[in-house]
N, C-alpha and C positions, 0 to 999 in steps of 0.2 A: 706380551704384556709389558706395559711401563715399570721401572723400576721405578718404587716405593723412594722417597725423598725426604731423610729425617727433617724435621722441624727444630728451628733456633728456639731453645728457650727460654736463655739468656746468657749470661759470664757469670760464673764464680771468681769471682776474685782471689779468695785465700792460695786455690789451688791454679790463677790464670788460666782457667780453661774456660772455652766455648763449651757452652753444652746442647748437644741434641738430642731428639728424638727420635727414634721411629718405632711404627708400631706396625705389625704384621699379624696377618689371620694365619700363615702356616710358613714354615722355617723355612720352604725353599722358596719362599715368595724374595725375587728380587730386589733387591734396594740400593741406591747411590749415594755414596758419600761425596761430599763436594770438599774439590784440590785439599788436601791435608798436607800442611808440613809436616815432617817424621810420624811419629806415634800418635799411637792415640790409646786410652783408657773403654774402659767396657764392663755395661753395668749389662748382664742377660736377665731380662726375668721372665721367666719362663712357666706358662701357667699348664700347660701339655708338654711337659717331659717324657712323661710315666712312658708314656704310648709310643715313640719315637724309636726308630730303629736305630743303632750305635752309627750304621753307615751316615743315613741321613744327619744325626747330629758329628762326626768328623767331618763331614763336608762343608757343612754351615761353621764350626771352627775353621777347618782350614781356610773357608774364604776371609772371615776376621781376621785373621794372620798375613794374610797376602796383603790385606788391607793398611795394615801396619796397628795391627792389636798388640799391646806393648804390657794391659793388666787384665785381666779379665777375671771380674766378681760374677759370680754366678747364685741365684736366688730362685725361689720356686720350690716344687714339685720335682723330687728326684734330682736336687741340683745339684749334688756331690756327684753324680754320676756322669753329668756334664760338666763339670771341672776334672774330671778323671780322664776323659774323652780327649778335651781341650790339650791337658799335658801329654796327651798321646798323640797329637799331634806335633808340641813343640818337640816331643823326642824322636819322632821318626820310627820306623821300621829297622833301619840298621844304626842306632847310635855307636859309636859319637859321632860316625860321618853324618847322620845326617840331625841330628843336636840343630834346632833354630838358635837357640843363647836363651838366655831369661827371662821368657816370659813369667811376669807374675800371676796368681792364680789366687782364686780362694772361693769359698763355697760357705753358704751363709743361712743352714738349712734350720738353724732354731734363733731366726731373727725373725721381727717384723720388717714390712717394707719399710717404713718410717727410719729403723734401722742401720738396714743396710742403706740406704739413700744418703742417709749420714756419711754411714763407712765410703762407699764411693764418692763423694764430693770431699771427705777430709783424711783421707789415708792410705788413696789409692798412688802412689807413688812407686814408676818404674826402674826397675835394676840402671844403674846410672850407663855401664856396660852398652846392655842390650837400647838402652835410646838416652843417648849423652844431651840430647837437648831440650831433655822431658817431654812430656805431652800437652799441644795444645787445645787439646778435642777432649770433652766426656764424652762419649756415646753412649745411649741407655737404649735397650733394645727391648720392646715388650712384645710378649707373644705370647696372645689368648686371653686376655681378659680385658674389658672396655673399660673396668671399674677400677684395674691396676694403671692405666693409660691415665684417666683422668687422675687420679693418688699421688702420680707422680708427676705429672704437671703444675700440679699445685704445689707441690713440698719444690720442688728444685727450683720453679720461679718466688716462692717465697726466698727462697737463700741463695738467688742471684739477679745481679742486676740487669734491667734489659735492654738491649743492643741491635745495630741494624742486621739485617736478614744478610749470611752469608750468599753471597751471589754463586753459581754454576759458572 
């Protein structure tokens, strides 16, 4: 199967970041990001957590992380449990050898989308440490609902401006 290829939304300006899409039927569906300088920010919204085995959700972290996930907002269904995950990743099994550095985190389980969209487009700002050249990427990752894909389409190209299609 072809990996899933976020969508240009547009540029936020306040925050200079590109912002993309994608959107997935199930967590371990493949997907590619295209060349990223350093970090990048991460908005999950996640409409099937509940169901989700702990393994499967540390694996789909830890690929963000490889990826160069530098904040990760987490929203949904059970999304405190998924930002619990997430920092069990950034700590490893034997800390502090195996300590990633600071990743940011936060879980956002009595917000509206409208909300949190907010919050990650204007407050998602990484430990200066863990990625000294900030993030030029938002990445918004939706999984499971058609009706949260289209929500947030709308709200993020309202509050950015639009830009040519990063190229592979």
């Amino acid at each position: 199967m072809a990996p899933v290829v976020p969508r240009l939304l547009g540029y936020h300006s306040p925050s200079r970041r590109k912002l993309l899409l994608v959107t997935l039927d199930e967590l371990g569906t493949p997907f590619a990001l295209p060349a990223i300088e350093g970090h990048f920010t991460c908005l999950l919204a996640l409409d099937i957590a509940v169901p989700l085995d702990a393994n499967e959700l540390g694996r789909f972290c830890s690929r963000l992380l490889q990826l160069g996930c530098a904040y990760l907002c987490t929203w949904g269904s059970d999304c405190e449990r998924v930002h619990d995950i997430m920092d069990e990743q950034v700590i490893g099994s034997d800390p502090p050898r195996t300590y990633l550095g600071c990743v940011m985190t936060t879980w956002h389980t009595n917000d509206t989308l409208k909300d949190v969209l907010r919050y990650f487009l204007d407050c998602t700002q990484p430990d200066e440490e863990y990625a000294p050249h900030g993030c030029k990427v938002g990445l918004i990752v939706s999984l499971g609902s058609s009706k949260w894909n289209r929500a947030i389409e709308q709200y993020v190209r309202r509050r950015s401006k639009r830009q040519l299609p990063i190229r592979n």
